[in-house]
N, C-alpha and C positions, 0 to 999 in steps of 0.2 A: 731807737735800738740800732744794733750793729747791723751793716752790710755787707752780703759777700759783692768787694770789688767786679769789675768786669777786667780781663786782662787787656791790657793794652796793645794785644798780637792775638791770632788766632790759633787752635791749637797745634797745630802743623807745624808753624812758625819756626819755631827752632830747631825743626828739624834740621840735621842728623845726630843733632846734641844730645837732644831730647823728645823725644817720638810723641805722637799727636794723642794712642792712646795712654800715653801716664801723666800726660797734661788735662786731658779732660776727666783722668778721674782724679787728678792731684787738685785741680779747681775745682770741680762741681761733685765732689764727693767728699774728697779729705777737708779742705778751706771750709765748706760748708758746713759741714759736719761741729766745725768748729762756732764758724758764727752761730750757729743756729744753737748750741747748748751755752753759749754763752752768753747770748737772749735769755734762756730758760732759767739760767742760775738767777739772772737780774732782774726778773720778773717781778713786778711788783715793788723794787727799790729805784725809783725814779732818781733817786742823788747820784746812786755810781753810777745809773745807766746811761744819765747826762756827760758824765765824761768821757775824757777822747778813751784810745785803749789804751795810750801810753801812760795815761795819768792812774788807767786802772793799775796795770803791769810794773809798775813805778812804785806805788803804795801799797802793797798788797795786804800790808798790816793794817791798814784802815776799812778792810775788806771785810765783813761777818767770816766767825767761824767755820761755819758751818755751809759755806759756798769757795771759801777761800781754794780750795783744791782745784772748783770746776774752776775758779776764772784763773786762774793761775794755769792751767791746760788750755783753757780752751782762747782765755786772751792773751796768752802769749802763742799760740797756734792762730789766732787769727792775726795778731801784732806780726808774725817771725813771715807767713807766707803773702801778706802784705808787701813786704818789706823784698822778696824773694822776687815775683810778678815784675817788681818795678826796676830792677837792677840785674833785667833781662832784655834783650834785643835781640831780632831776628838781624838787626842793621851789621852788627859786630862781625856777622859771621861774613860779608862781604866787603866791610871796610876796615877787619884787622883792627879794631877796638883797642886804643891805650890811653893808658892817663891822660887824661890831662896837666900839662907844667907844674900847676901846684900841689894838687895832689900825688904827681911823681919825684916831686921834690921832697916832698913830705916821705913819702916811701922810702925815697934814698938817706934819709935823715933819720927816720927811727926805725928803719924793718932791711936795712942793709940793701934796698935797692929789689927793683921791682922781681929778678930771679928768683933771689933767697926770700922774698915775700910768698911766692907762689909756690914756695917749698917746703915755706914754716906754717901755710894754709893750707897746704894738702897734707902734714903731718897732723894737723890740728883736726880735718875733717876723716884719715883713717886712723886716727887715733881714739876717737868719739866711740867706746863700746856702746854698740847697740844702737838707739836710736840718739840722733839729737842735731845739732847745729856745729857750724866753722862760723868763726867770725871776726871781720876787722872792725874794729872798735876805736872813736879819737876817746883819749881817758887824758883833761889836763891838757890839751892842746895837743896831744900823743898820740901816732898811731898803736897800737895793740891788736896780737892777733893771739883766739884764743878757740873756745868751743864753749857748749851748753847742752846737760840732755835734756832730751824729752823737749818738750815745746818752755823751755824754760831757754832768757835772753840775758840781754849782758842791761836792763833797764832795769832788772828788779833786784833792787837793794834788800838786805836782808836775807834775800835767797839764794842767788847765783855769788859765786865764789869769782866768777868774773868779770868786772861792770863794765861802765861806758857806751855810750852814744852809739849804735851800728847804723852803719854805712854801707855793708857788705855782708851777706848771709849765703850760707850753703846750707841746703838740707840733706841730710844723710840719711833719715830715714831710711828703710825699705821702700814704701809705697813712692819714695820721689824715682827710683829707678829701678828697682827690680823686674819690674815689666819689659824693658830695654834690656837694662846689664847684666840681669840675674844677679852672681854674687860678686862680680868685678865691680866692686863700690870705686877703687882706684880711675878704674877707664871712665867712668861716668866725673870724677872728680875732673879728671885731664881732660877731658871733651867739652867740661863747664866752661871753663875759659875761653871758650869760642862767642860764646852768647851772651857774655858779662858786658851789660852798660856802662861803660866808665865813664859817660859826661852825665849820666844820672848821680854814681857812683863819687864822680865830684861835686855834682850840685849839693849832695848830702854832707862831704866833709865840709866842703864851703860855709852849711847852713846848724854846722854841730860845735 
């Protein structure tokens, strides 16, 4: 069955980005909250529960009816903050974190260059009514920057109106910063960039 990850920083970590307590209840309350009903939904179907979550969140139509919602919420909520954890560092915020060559090459080739990237991903994540995701996405060898609500990803065919492989996730929820930013979703957008892994960030397009 699924695990909640351990993050690879402690919760402090990113501070002044992101404050020690909306990390410790964005892990160990919301992340969990997710593994652990998405155990519950799988309960007893040892086929799906064998696969990874991408393979979940991927097919969804091979999924029962009648569980299809919880794992669609809760594996794409354990897939999206997966994904979130690991294309974070505390390292960025004192060595000014940038692409790397090909990755920034790549930037400048389909998303106009790393500015206008960080312009069309912060319109993409206060654009997001309500709850949901920003996301850069390779789609066909492409970069693509796009969004997702609710715990729903750019993996699940069929569903999301936006596909492709992510590389790069913002959460916009409320509970990722409200505790910090209140209703300045924007300054919590512009302060993320401090903390963003980009040699992770490349490992991923490297490997999509």
């Amino acid at each position: 069955m699924f695990e909640l990850p351990n993050l690879p920083y402690s919760f402090d970590a990113l501070e002044p980005a992101i404050d020690a307590a909306t990390m410790e209840i964005h892990h160990g309350k919301h992340h969990a909250g997710y593994v652990n009903n998405l155990n519950a939904a799988l309960e007893g179907k040892e086929e799906l529960a064998a696969k990874s979550v991408e393979e979940l969140v991927g097919d969804l139509n091979s999924v029962p009816e009648e569980i299809r919602t919880a794992v669609r919420n809760n594996g794409g909520g354990h897939f999206n903050h997966s994904l979130f954890w690991e294309i974070m560092s505390p390292s960025a915020k004192a060595t000014g974190d940038a692409p790397a060559e090909k990755l920034k090459e790549a930037i400048d080739r389909d998303l106009g260059g790393l500015v206008k990237f960080k312009e069309d991903f912060a319109k993409a994540a206060m654009g997001r009514f309500g709850s949901g995701w920003a996301w850069l996405v390779v789609d066909g060898g492409k970069l693509k920057v796009g969004s997702t609500p609710n715990q729903d990803n750019p993996l699940m065919k069929g569903v999301s109106e936006f596909l492709g492989t992510p590389i790069l996730g913002l959460d916009v929820w409320e509970h990722a910063y409200y505790i910090q930013y209140k209703w300045e979703r924007a300054k919590y957008v512009e302060n993320w960039w401090k903390v963003v892994n980009w040699a992770k960030v490349g490992e991923k397009f490297a490997a999509a």
